[in-house]
C-alpha positions as CSV (number, residue, x, y, z in Angstrom):
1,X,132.0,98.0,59.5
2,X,131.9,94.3,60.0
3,X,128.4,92.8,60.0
4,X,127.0,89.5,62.8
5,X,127.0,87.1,59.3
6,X,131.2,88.3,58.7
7,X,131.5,87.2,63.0
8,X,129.8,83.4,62.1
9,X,131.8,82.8,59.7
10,X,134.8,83.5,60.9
11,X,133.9,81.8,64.4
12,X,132.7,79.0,62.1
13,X,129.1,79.2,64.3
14,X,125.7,79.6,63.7
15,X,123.8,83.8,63.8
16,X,121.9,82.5,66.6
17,X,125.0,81.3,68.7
18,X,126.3,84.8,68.2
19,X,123.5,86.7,69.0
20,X,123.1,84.4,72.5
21,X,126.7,85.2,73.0
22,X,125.8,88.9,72.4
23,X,123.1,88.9,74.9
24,X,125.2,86.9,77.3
25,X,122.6,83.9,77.1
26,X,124.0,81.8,79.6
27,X,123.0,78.5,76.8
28,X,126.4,78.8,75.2
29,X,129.4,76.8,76.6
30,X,132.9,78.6,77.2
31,X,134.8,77.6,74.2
32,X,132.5,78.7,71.8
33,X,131.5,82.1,73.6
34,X,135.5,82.6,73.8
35,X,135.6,81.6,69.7
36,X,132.9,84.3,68.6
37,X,134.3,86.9,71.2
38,X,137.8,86.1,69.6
39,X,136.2,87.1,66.4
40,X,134.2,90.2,67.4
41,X,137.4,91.3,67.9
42,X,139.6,90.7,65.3
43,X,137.0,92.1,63.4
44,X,136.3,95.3,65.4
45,X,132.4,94.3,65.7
46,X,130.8,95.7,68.1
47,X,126.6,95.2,68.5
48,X,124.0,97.1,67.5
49,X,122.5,98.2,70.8
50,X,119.0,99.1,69.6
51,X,119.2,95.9,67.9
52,X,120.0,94.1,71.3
53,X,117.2,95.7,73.3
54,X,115.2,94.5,70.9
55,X,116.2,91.1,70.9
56,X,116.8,90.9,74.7
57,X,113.5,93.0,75.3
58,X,116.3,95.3,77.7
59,X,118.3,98.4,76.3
60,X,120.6,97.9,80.0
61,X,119.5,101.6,81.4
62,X,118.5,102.9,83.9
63,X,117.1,106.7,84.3
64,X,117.8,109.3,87.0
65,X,115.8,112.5,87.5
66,X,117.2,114.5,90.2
67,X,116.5,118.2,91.2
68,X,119.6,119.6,90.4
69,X,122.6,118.6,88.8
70,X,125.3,121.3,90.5
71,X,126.1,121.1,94.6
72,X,127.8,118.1,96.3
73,X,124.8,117.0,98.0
74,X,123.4,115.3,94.1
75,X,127.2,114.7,92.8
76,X,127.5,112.2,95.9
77,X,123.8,110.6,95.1
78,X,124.5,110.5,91.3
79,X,127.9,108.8,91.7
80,X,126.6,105.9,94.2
81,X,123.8,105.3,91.8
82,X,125.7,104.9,88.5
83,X,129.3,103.1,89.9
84,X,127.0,100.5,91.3
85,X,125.2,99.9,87.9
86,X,128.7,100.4,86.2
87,X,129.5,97.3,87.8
88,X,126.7,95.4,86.3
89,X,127.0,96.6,83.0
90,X,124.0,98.7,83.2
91,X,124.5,102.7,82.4
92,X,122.5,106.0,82.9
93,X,120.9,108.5,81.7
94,X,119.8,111.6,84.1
95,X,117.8,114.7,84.0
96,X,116.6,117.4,86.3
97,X,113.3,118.2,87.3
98,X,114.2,121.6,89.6
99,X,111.6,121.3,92.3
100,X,109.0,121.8,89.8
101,X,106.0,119.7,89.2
102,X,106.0,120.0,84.9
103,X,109.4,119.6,84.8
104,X,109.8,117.0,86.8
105,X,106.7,115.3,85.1
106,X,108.4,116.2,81.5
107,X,111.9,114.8,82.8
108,X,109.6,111.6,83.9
109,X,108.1,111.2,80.8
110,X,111.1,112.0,79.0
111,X,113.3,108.7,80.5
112,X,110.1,106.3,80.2
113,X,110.3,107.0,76.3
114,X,114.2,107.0,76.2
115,X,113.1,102.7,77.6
116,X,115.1,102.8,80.1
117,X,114.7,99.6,81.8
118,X,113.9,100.6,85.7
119,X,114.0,104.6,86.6
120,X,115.1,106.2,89.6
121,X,113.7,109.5,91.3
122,X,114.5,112.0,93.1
123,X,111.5,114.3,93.4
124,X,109.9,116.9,95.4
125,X,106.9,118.6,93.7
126,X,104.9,115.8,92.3
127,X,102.9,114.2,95.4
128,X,102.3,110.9,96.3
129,X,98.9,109.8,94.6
130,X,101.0,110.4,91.3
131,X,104.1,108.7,92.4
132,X,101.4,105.3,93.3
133,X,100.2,105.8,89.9
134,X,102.9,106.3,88.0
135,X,104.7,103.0,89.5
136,X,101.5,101.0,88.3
137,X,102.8,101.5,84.6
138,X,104.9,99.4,82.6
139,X,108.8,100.9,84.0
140,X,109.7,100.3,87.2
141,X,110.1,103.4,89.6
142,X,112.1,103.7,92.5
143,X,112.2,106.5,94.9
144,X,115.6,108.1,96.3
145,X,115.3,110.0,99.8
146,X,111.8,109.8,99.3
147,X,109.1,108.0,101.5
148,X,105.7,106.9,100.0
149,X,103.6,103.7,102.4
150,X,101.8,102.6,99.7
151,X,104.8,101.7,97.5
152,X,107.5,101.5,100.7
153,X,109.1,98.3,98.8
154,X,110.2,101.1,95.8
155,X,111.7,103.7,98.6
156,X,115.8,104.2,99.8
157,X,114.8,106.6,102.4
158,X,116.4,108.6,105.5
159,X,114.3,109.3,108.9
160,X,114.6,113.1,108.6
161,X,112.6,113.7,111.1
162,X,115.0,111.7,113.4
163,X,118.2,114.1,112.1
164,X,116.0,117.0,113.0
165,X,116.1,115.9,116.1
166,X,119.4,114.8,116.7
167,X,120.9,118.4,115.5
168,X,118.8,120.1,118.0
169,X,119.2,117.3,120.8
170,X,122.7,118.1,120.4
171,X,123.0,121.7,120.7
172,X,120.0,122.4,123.7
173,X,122.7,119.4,125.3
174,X,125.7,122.0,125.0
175,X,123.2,124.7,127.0
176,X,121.9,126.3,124.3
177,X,118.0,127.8,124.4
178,X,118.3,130.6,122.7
179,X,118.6,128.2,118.7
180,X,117.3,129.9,115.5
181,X,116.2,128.0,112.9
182,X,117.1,128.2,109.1
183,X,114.5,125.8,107.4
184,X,114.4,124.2,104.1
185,X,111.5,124.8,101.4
186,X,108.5,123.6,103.4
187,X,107.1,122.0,100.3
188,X,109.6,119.9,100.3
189,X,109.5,116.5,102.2
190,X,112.8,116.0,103.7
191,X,112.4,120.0,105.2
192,X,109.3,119.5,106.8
193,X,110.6,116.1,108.5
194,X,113.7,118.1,109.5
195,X,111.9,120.5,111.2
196,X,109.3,118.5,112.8
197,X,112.3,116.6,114.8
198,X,113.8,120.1,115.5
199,X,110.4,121.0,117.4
200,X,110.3,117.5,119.1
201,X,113.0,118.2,120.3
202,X,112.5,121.6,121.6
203,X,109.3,120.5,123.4
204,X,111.2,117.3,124.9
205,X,113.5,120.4,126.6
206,X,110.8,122.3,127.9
207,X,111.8,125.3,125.3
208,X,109.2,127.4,123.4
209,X,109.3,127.6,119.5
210,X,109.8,131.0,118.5
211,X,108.2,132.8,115.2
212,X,111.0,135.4,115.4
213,X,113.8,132.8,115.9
214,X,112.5,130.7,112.4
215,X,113.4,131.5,108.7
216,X,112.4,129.3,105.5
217,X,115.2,129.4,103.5
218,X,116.1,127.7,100.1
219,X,118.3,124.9,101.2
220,X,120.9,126.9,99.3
221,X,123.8,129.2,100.7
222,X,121.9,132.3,100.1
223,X,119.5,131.3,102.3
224,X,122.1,130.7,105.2
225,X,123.0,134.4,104.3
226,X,119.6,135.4,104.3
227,X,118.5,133.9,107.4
228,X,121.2,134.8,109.9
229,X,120.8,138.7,108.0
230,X,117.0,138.3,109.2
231,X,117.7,137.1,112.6
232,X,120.6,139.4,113.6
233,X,117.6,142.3,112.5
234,X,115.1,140.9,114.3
235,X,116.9,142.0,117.3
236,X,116.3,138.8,119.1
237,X,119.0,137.2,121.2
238,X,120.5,133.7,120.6
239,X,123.7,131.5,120.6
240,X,123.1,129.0,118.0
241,X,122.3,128.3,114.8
242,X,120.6,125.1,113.3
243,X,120.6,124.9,109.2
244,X,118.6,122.5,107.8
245,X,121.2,121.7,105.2
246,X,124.9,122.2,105.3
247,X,124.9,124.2,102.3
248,X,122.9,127.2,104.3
249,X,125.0,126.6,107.3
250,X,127.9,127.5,105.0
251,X,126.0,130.9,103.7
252,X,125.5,131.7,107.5
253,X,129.7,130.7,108.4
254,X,130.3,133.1,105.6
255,X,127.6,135.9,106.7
256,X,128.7,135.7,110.2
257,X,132.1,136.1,109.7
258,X,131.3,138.8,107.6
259,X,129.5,140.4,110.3
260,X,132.4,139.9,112.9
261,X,131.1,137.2,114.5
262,X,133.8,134.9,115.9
263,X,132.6,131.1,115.2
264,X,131.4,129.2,117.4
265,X,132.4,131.8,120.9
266,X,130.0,134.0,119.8
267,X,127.7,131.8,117.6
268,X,127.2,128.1,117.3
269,X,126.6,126.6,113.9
270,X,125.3,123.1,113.0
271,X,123.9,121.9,109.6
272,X,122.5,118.7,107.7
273,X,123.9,116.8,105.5
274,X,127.7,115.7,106.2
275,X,128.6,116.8,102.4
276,X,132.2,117.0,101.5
277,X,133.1,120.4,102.0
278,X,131.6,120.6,105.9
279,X,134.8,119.7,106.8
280,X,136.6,122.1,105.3
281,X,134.7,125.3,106.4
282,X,136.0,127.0,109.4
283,X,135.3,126.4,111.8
284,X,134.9,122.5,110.6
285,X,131.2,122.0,110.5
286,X,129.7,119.9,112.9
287,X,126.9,118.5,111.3
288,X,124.2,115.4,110.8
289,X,125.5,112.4,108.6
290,X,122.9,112.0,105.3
291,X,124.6,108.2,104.2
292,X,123.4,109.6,100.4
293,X,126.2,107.5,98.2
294,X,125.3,104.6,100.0
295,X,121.9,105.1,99.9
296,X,122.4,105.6,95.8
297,X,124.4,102.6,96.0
298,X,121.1,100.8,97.7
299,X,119.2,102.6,95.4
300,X,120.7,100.7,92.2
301,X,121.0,97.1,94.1
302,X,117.0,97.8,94.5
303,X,116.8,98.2,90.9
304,X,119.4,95.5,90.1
305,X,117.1,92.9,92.0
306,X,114.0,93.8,91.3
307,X,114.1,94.6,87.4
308,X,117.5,92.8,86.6
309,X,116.7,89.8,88.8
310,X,119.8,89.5,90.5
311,X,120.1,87.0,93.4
312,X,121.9,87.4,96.8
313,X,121.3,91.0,96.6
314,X,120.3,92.5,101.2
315,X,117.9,95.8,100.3
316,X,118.1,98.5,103.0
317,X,115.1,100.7,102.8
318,X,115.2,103.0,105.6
319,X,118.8,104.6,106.6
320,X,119.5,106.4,109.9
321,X,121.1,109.8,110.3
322,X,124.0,110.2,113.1
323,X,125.3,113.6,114.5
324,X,129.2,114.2,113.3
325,X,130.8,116.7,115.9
326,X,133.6,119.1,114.6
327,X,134.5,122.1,115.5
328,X,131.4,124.7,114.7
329,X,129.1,124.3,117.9
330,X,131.0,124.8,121.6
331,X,129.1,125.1,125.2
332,X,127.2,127.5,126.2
333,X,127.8,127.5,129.5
């Protein structure tokens, strides 16, 4: 394996003007960064990464801690965040903290001593006061769909509550007022937000919230399954269904159908989330647009600027949900 003192001598330059070449120190001038790169590869060098981050005081990652790693919904997330560094010349390294406060704090602790330069999170157990703490510390912390005042600057967020509102805005508009509701884990923040618009929007309408018509499900499809199953026992009449995530709304497609429902004359369906396979359900899910590859795109241009210090870099911290209308919801009247 060829060594930095076999590259100087055949680039007929000095250890240090390597190593500035190797941690593209801008104080080198074109010919002779194109002479020792000429070298490195003729002679198959390639640099000793530890040794870089030591000498550049940057090991050029960044971490990612998200819930899950299967499901579109994180795929779409995962991919924004690490093409964006890609380009950069900045890589990853993710783990999963499952909706669990240890874990999540062990998958924290676990990328600040891997050194990743900057880390981003997507977290739902750990509260804020921990969050404000932990971005007090040495590596810099970033928040993904995640909003926190006291550290706002460090957030790529989405006004849930606003989506909430829009999917239910939406449906009470095409007649209905009998709507059950399949909510997400009420721990988590995004499901509470979610359902808070849903009742503003119900009391804006003049229409009662209902105990019977309301199920907390797992933002998973077995808890579409399992929410449509408890609402058709209840007994209770309605003719549409709001999901809280797209992923449910595709347990309750299935369930219905199941049933002998036909989709949407006899039931309307909306969910949250705009994920790739909502459009290939049938009926084609009409549902509420979660931007989450651009916001993991914003997500690594925050870190990019902030810890890498590049310039000319427009942050958006707050994104806005929209209403995408398929096939899955008709009028009730």
């Amino acid at each position: 394996m060829a060594t930095i003192y076999e590259v100087s001598t055949l680039a007929g330059v000095s250890l240090a003007t390597v190593s500035r070449v190797i941690n593209n120190n801008s104080r080198v001038s074109d010919k002779t960064r194109q002479k020792v790169t000429d070298a490195m590869a003729e002679l198959d060098y390639r640099p000793n990464s530890i040794a870089q981050s030591l000498a550049s005081n940057r090991t050029n990652s960044v971490g990612i801690l998200v819930s899950e790693l299967h499901g579109p919904f994180f795929g779409q997330m995962m991919a924004g965040i690490e093409s964006e560094l890609r380009l950069s010349g900045k890589h990853v390294i993710i783990t999963t903290g499952h909706s669990e406060e240890e874990r999540e704090k062990d998958g924290i602790e676990f990328l600040i001593s891997r050194n990743c330069d900057a880390i981003i999170l997507h977290v739902e157990a750990v509260n804020d006061e921990y969050l404000i703490e932990l971005c007090k510390g040495n590596t810099p912390v970033y928040l993904m769909s995640r909003y926190v005042a006291a550290i706002s600057e460090n957030c790529i967020s989405l006004n849930n509550e606003l989506g909430g509102y829009l999917a239910t805005k939406s449906i009470i508009e095409q007649g209905h007022s009998a709507i059950a509701y399949i909510a997400g884990p009420q721990f988590k923040s995004d499901a509470k937000c979610r359902l808070a618009g849903h009742k503003r929007a119900l009391t804006e309408y003049n229409i009662p919230f209902s105990d019977t018509l309301y199920f907390e499900g797992d933002f998973k499809e077995t808890g579409g399954c399992d929410g449509l199953e408890h609402f058709i026992n209840s007994n209770k009449p309605f003719t549409a269904l709001i999901c809280a995530n797209d992923e449910m709304a595709s347990g309750a497609i299935t369930y219905a159908r199941e049933q002998g429902f036909s989709l949407p004359d006899e039931l309307s369906i909306i969910g949250f989330d705009n994920i790739i396979f909502s459009q290939h359900t049938y009926p084609k899910l009409t549902t509420i647009d979660n931007p989450v590859n651009l916001m993991g795109h914003m997500a690594a241009k925050l870190v990019l600027k902030n810890t890498y210090k590049q310039k000319n870099i427009n942050i958006t911290h707050s994104f806005e949900p929209t209403l995408i209308t398929r096939d899955s919801v008709i009028s009730a009247v």
